[in-house]
C-alpha positions as CSV (number, residue, x, y, z in Angstrom):
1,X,-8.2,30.3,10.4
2,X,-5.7,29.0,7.5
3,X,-2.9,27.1,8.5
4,X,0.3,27.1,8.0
5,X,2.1,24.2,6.1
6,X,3.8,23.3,8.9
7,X,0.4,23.2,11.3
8,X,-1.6,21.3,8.5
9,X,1.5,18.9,8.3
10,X,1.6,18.2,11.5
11,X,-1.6,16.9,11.1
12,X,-3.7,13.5,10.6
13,X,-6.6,13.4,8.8
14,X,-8.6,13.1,11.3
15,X,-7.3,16.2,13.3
16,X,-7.7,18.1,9.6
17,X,-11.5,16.4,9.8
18,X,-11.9,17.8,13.4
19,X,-11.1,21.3,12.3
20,X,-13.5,21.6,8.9
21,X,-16.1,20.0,11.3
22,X,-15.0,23.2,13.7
23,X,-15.3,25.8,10.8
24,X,-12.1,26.9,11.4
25,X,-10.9,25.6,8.2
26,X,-12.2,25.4,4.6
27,X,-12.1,22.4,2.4
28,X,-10.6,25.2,0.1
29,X,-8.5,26.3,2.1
30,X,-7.1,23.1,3.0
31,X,-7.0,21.9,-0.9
32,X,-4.7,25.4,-1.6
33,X,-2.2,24.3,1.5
34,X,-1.8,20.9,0.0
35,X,-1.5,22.3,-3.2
36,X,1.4,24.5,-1.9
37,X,3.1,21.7,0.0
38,X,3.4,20.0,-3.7
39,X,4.8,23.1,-5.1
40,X,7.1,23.1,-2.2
41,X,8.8,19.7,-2.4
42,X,7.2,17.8,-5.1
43,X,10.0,18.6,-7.1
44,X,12.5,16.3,-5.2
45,X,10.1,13.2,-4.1
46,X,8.1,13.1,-7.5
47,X,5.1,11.7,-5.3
48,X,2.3,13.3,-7.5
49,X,2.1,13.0,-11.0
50,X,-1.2,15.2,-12.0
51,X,-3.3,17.9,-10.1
52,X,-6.8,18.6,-10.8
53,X,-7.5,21.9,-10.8
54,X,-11.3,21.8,-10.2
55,X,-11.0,20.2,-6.8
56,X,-8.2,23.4,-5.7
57,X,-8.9,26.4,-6.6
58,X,-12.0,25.6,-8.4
59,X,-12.9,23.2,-5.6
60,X,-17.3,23.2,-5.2
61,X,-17.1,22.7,-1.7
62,X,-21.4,21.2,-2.3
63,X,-19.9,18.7,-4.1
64,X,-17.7,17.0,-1.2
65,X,-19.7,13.9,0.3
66,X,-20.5,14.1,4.0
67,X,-18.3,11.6,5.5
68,X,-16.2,11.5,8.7
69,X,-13.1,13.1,6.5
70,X,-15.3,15.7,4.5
71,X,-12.8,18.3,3.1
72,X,-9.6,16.5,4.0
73,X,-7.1,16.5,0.5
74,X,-6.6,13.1,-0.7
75,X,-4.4,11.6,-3.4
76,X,-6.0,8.4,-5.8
77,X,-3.0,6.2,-7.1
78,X,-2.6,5.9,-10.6
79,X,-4.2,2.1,-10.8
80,X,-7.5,0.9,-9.8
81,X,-8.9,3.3,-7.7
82,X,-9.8,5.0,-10.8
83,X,-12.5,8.3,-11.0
84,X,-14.5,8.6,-14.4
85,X,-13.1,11.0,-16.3
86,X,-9.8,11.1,-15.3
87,X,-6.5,9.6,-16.2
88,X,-5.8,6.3,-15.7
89,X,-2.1,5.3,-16.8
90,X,-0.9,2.7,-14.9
91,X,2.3,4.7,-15.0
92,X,2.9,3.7,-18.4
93,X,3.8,4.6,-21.7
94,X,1.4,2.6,-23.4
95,X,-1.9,4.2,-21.4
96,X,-0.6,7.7,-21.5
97,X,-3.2,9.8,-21.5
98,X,-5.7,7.3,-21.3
99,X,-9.3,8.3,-19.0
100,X,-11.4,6.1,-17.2
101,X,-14.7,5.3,-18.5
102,X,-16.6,5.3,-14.6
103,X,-15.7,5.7,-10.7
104,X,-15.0,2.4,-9.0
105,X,-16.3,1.2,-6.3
106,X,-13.5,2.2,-3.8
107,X,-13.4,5.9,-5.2
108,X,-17.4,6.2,-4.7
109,X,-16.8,5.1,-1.3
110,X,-13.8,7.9,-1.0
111,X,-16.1,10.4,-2.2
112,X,-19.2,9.4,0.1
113,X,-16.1,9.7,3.1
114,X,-16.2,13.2,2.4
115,X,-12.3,13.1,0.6
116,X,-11.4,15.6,-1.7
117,X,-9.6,14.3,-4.3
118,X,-6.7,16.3,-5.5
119,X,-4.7,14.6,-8.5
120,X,-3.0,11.6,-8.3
121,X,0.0,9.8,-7.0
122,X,3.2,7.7,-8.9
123,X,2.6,4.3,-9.0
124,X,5.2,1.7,-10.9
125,X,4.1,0.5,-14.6
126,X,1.1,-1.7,-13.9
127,X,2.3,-2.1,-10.2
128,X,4.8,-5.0,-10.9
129,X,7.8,-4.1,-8.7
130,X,8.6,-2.8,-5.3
131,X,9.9,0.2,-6.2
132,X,8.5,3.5,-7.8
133,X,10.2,4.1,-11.3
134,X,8.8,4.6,-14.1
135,X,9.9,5.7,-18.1
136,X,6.7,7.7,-18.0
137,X,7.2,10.2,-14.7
138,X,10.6,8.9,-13.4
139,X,11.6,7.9,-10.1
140,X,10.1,8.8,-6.7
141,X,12.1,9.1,-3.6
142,X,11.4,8.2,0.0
143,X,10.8,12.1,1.9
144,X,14.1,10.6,4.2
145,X,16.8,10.4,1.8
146,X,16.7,11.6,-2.2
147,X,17.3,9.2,-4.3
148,X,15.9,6.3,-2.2
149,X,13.3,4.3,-3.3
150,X,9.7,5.5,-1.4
151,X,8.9,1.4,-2.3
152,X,6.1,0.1,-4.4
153,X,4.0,-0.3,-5.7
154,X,2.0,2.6,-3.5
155,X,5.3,4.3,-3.5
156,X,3.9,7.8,-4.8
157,X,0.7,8.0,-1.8
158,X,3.2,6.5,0.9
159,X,6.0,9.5,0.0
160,X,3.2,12.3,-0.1
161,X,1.7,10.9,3.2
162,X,5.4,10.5,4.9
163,X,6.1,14.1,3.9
164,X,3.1,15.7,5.0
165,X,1.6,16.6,1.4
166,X,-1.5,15.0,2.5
167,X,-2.2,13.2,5.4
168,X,-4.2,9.9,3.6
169,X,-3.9,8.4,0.3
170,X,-5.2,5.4,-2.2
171,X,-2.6,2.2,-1.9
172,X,-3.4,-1.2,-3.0
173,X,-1.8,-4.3,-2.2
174,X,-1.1,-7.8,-4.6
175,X,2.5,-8.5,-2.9
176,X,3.3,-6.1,-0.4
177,X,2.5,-3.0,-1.9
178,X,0.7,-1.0,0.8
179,X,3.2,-2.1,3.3
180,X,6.4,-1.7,1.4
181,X,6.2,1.6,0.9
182,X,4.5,2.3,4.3
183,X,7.7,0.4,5.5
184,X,10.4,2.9,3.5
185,X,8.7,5.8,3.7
186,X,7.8,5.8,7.4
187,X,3.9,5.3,7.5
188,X,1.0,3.2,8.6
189,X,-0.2,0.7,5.9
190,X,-2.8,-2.0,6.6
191,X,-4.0,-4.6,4.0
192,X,-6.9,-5.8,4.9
193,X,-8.5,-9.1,4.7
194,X,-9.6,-10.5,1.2
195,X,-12.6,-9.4,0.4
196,X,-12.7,-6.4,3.1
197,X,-13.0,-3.8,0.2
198,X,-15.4,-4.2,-2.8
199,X,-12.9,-4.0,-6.2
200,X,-16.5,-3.5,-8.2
201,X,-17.8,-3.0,-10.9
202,X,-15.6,-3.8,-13.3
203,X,-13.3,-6.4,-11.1
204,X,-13.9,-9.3,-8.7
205,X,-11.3,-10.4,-6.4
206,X,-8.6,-8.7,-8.7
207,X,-5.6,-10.2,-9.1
208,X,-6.6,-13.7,-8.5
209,X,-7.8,-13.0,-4.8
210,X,-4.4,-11.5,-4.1
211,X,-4.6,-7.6,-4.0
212,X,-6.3,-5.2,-2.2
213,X,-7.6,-1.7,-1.8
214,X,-6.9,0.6,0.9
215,X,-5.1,3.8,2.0
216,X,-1.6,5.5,2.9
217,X,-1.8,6.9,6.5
218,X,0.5,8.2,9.3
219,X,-1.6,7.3,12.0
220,X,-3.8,4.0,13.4
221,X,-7.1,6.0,14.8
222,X,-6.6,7.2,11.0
223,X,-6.9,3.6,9.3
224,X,-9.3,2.5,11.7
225,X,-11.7,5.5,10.5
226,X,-11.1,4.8,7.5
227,X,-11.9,1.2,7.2
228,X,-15.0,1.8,8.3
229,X,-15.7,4.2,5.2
230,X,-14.2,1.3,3.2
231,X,-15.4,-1.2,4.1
232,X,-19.2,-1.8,3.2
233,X,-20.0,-4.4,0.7
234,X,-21.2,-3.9,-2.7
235,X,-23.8,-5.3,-5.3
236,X,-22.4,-8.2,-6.6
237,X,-19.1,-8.9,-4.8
238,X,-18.5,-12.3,-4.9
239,X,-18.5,-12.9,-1.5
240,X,-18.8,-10.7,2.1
241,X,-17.0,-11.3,5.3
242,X,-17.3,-10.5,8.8
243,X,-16.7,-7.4,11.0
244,X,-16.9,-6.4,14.4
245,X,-20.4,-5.1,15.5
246,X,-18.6,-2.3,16.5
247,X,-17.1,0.6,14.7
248,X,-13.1,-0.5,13.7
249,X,-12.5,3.2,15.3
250,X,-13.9,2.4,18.5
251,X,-12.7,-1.0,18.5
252,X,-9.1,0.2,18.0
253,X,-9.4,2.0,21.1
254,X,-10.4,-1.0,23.1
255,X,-8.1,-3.8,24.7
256,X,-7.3,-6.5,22.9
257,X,-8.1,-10.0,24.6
258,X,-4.7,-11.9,25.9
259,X,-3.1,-13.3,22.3
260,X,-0.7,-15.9,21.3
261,X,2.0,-13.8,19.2
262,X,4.9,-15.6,17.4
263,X,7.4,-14.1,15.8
264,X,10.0,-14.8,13.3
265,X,12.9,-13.3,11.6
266,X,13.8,-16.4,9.4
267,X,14.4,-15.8,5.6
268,X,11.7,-16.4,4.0
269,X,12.8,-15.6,0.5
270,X,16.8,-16.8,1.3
271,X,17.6,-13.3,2.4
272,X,19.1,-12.3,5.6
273,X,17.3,-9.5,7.8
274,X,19.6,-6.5,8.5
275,X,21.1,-6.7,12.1
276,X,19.1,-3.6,13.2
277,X,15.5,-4.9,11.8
278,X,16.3,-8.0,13.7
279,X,16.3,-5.6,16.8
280,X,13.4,-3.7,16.0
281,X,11.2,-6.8,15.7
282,X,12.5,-8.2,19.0
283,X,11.9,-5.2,20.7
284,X,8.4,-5.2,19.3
285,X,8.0,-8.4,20.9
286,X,9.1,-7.5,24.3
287,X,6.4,-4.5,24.0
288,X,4.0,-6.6,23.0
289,X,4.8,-9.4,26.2
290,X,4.9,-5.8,28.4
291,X,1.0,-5.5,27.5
292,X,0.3,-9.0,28.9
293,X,-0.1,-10.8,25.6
294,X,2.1,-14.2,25.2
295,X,5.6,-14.1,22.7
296,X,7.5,-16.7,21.5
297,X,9.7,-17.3,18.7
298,X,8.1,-19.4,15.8
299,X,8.5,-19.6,12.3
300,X,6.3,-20.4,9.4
301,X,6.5,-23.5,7.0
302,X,7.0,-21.6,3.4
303,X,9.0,-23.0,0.3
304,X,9.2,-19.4,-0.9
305,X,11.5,-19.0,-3.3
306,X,10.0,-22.1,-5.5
307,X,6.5,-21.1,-4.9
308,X,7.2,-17.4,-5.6
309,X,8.5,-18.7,-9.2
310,X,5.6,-20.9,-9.8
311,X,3.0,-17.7,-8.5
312,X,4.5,-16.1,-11.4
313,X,2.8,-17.9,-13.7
314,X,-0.9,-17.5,-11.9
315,X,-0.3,-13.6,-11.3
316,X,0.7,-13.1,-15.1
317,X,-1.7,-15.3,-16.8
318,X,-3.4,-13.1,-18.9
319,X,-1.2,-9.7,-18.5
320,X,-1.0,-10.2,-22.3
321,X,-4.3,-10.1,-23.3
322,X,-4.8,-6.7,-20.8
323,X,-1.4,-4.7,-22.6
324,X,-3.0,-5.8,-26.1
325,X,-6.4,-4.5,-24.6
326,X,-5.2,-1.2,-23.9
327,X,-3.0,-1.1,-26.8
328,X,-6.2,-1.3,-28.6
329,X,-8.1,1.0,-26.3
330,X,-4.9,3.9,-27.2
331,X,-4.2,3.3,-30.8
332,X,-0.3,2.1,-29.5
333,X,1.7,-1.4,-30.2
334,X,3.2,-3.1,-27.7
335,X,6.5,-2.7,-27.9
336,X,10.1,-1.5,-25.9
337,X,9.0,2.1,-27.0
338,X,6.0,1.5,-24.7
339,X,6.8,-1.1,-22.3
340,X,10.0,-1.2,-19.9
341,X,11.9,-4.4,-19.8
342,X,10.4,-5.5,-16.8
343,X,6.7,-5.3,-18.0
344,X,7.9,-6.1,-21.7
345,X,9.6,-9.6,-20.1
346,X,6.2,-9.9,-18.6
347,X,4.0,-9.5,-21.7
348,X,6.2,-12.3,-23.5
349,X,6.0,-14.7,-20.7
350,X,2.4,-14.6,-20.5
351,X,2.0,-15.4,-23.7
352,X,4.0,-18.3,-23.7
353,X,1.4,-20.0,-20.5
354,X,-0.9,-22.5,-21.5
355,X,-4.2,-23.2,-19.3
356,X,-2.0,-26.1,-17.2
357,X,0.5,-23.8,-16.2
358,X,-2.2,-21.8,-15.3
359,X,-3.9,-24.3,-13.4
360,X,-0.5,-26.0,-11.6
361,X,0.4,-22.4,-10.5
362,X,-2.9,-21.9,-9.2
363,X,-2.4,-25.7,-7.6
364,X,0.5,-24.5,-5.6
365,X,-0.8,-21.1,-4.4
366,X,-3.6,-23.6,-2.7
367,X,-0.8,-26.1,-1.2
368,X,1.2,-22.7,-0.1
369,X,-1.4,-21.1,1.7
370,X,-2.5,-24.7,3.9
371,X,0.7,-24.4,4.8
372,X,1.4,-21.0,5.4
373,X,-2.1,-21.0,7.9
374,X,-0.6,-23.3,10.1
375,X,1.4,-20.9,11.8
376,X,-1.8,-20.2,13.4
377,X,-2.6,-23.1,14.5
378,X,-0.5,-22.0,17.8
379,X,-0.7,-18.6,17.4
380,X,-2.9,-15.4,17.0
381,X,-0.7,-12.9,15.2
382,X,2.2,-12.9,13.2
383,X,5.4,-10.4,14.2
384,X,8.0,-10.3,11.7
385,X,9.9,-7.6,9.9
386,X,8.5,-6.0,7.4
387,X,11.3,-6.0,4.9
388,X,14.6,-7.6,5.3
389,X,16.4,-4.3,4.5
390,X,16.0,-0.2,4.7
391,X,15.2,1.7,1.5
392,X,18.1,1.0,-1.0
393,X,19.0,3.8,-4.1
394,X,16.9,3.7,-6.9
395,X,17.6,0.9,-10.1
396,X,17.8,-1.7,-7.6
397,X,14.6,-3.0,-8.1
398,X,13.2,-1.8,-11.1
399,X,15.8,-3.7,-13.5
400,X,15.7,-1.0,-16.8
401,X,17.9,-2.9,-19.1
402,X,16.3,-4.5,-21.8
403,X,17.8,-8.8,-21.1
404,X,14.9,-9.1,-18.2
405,X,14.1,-12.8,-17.5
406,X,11.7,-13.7,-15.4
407,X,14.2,-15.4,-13.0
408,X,15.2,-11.6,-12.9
409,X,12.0,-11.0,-11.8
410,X,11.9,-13.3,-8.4
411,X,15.5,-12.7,-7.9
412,X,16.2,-9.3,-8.4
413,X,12.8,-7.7,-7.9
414,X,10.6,-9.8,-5.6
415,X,12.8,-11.5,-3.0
416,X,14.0,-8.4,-0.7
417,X,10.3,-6.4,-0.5
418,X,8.3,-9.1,-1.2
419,X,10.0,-11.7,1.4
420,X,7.7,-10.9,4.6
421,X,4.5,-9.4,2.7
422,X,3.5,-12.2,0.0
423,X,2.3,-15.2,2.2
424,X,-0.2,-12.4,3.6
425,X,-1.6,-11.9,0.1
426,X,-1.3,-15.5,-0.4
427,X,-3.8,-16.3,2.8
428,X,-5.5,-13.5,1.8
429,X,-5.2,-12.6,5.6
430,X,-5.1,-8.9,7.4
431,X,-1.5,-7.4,7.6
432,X,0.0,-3.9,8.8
433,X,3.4,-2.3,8.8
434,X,4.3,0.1,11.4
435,X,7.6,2.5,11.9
436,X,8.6,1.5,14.6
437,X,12.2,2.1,14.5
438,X,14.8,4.0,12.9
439,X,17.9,2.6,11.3
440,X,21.4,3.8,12.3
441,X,21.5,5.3,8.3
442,X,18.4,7.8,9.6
443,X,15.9,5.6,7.2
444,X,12.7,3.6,9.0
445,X,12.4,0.6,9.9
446,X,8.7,-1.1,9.4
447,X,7.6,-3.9,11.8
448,X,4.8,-6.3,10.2
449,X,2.3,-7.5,12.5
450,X,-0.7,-10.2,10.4
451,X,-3.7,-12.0,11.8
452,X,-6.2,-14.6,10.7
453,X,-9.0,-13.6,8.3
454,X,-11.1,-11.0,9.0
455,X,-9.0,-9.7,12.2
456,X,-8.3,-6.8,11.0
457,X,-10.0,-5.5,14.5
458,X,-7.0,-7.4,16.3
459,X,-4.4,-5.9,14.7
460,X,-6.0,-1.9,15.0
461,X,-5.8,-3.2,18.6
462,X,-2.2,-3.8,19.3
463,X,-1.2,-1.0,16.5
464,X,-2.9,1.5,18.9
465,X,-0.7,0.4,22.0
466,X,2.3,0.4,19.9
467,X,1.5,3.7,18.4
468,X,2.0,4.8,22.5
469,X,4.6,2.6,23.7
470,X,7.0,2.9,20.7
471,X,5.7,6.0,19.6
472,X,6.9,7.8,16.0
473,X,4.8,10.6,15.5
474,X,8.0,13.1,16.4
475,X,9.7,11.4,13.6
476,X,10.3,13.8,10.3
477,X,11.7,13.3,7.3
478,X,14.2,15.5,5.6
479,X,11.8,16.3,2.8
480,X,8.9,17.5,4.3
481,X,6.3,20.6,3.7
482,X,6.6,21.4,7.2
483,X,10.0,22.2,6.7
C-alpha cells in the first residue's frame, strides 16, 4: 500500500519499520512521501536545507543496510554526522559548498540501521547558539508557530521530526542542543552519556568531552531502538563505557527499580522559569511519586553564570585555527562577508587565548562538574525544566549585528536555552527532554529528566511511563504534513 501523508505522519519510525518489514510499503515509496511532505511545508519551517535525489527517486533500495529501521527516511544535520561525498557546511558562508572527504562513524552506523538518508537538515553556523539562523539558509521555525525559533543547535531535525517530515533525525549535543530544540519544537531528545556514541575517525571526544551524537525523535520506544544502533564502540575511541546486558528497547519497557528523584526549578543561569514550566515540572513530579518512586525538592550547587564565562574560553580554544582550516580548505578569508558576528566575535576571541587560559578554563569545568555530581549524592535523577521559557521569535538569540562581545555571548545567547542543559554536558552525564506540557500560548513545554553516567537505561525507563501517564502523542503542530 502507499500511504497518505497524513498516515505516514502519524507515524514513528518504528511503526514506518514495522510496515517495510510487512511489505506493505517500499523504501521508495516511503522516500517520495517524505519527499512530498517537504514540498508541502518546507517552505514555511526551512527544516531541510538539501535533498539528495539518489536516495528518492533514484533511491537503490540493495543499497539500504539491514537494520531494525531499514527504509525509514532520515535527515543528517549539517555538522558532524557527515556522509563522504556530500556537503558539509556547517551552515556557513565560509564552507559553502564544501564535501566531506569520508562517512563518520555515526553515519556508518545510520546506514548499517537500515536509514535512508534523504538530504540534510538546518543547523546554526558551526552550532554556536540555541537558535536556528543562519546568513547562509535563513531562519527555521518551530512547526507550532512561524516565526519562532525551532531552537538549536538541532533546530532543522527537531522541526522536520515535530512536523512529521520524517519521523527520526541526526542531532548532536555540546550545550543543550538535542534537547533545546526537542524542548521548542515538541519532541523527544536524549543525550546520551559521554562516550555512548563513537565521534570516529576523524574526532575523539569532540568538543572537549562535551558534545554528543544522537537523534531527533517523537517517541521513547523510538530512542531506545535507536540507541542500540548507536551505540557500539569503535576502533580507537578513547575510551568505552557500560550498558545494560539487555537491549535499551527492551529495557525501556521494563520497571524501573524504586529511585530517589529531586527536582529543582532554581535559576541556574539568573533566570526565572516561566510560571507555567514551573507547573509542568511539578506535575511531572507528582507522576513520577504516583509510580512509587521517591520526590523531593533539591537543588544543585552551580556558580553558573561565572563558570559559563570562563567555559567559554575551553569550548573556543582553537575555533580559530578550524575557520582558518576551512578557509584554506575553500579558497575563502575569514572575514564579516563569511562569518556572522556571532561566529566572527568567536574567531577573534580565540585568538586572543593563550595555553593558561586554556588550562584555567579547563581547571574550572573540573571544579564545576565535582560540584555539579553531588546532587547525586542523595539522589538518582535529576527533574528540572528543560528551558526557562517557551520558544521566543527569531533574532533573539542569534545576535546579527556586527558589535558581538563575548559577554553577548553568555548573556544574550547562552543563559535562557543553555540554563538547565549545560551542567549535563559538563558531567558528561545522560539527559532527556520530553513534551510534556503545553503552554497557555499553544507552544510545548519540555521537561528534563538527567541520570548518573551511563544510565541512560534509567531514564528510557521513566520516559516510557510518562510517555502513558502524561501522554503527547495527540499533540500537532500547526505546520504539519499531515495537515
Amino acid at each position: 500500500m502507499s500511504l497518505s501523508l497524513a498516515e505516514y505522519a502519524a507515524l514513528d519510525a518504528t511503526g514506518i519499520a514495522d510496515l517495510v518489514r510487512a511489505k506493505q510499503v517500499t523504501p521508495k515509496e516511503l522516500a517520495a512521501t517524505a519527499m512530498a511532505g517537504i514540498e508541502k511545508i518546507n517552505g514555511g519551517l526551512n527544516a531541510v536545507v538539501e535533498t539528495y535525489p539518489d536516495r528518492i527517486d533514484g533511491l537503490d533500495e540493495k543499497s539500504l543496510g539491514d537494520g531494525p529501521f531499514r527504509g525509514v527516511p532520515f535527515l543528517m544535520k549539517d555538522v558532524f554526522g557527515h556522509e563522504g561525498g556530500r556537503k558539509i557546511e556547517f551552515g556557513s558562508r565560509l564552507c559553502e559548498g564544501m564535501m566531506a572527504a569520508s562517512d563518520s562513524y555515526y553515519c556508518m552506523l545510520v546506514k548499517a540501521a537500515g536509514l535512508n538518508i534523504i538530504g540534510r537538515s538546518a543547523a546554526p553556523e558551526y552550532s554556536l547558539t540555541g537558535t536556528t539562523e543562519t546568513a547562509l539558509y535563513g531562519s527555521t521555525s518551530t512547526p507550532w508557530k512561524k516565526g519562532y525559533s525551532a531552537g538549536g543547535s538541532s533546530g532543522g531535525s527537531a522541526a522536520a521530526v515535530a512536523s512529521g517530515i520524517v519521523a527520526m533525525a541526526h542531532g548532536s549535543d555540546i550545550g543543550g542542543s538535542i534537547r533545546i530544540p526537542a524542548s521548542w519544537c515538541g519532541g523527544v531528545g536524549l543525550k546520551p552519556s559521554r562516550g555512548r556514541i563513537s565521534f570516529g575517525p576523524a574526532l575523539d571526544e569532540n568538543g572537549f568531552g562535551l558534545s554528543m551524537n544522537f537523534v531527533q525523535v517523537r517517541t521513547v520506544r523510538d530512542a531506545a531502538a535507536m540507541l542500540d544502533c548507536l551505540a557500539k564502540p569503535q576502533t580507537g575511541d578513547p575510551f568505552v563505557i557500560p550498558k545494560p546486558e539487555q537491549p535499551y528497547a527492551v529495557v525501556a519497557q521494563q520497571k524501573a527499580p524504586r529511585l530517589r528523584i529531586g527536582w529543582t526549578v532554581k535559576p541556574l543561569l539568573g533566570i526565572a522559569v516561566d510560571p507555567e514550566i514551573v507547573a509542568a515540572v511539578k506535575a511531572t513530579a507528582k507522576a513520577l511519586e504516583a509510580a512509587g518512586h521517591d520526590v523531593f525538592e533539591h537543588d544543585p550547587e552551580f556558580d553558573g553564570v561565572a563558570s559559563v564565562k570562563r567555559f567559554t574560553d575551553m569550548w573556543f580554544f582553537g575555533f580559530d585555527a578550524r575557520m582558518e582550516g576551512y578557509a584554506a580548505k575553500t579558497g575563502r578569508k575569514v572575514g564579516p562577508e563569511t562569518l556572522e558576528p556571532v561566529t566572527l566575535a568567536v574567531y577573534e576571541h580565540a585568538k586572543r587565548l593563550k595555553a593558561a587560559d586554556f588550562f584555567a578554563a579547563v581547571a574550572e569545568v573540573n571544579s564545576a562538574r565535582r560540584k555539579l555530581g553531588k546532587f547525586y549524592e542523595t539522589a538518582d535523577i535529576w527533574l528540572s525544566p528543560m528551558i526557562a521559557k517557551v520558544s521566543e521569535p527569531w533574532g533573539n538569540y542569534n545576535l546579527g549585528r556586527t558589535d558581538v562581545t563575548m559577554e553577548d555571548m553568555v548573556e544574550k545567547i547562552y543563559r535562557v536555552p543553555c540554563q538547565y542543559s549545560v551542567p549535563h554536558n559538563i558531567m558528561g552525564t545522560p539527559a532527556i527532554s520530553l513534551p510534556l506540557a503545553q503552554h497557555s500560548s499553544g507552544l510545548p513545554i519540555g521537561v528534563q529528566l538527567a541520570g548518573r553516567p551511563a544510565t541512560e537505561h534509567l531514564l528510557l525507563q521513566l520516559a516510557t511511563v510518562l510517555e502513558q501517564a502524561m501522554p503527547w502523542s495527540g499533540r500537532v503542530p500547526g505546520m504539519h504534513v499531515g495537515r
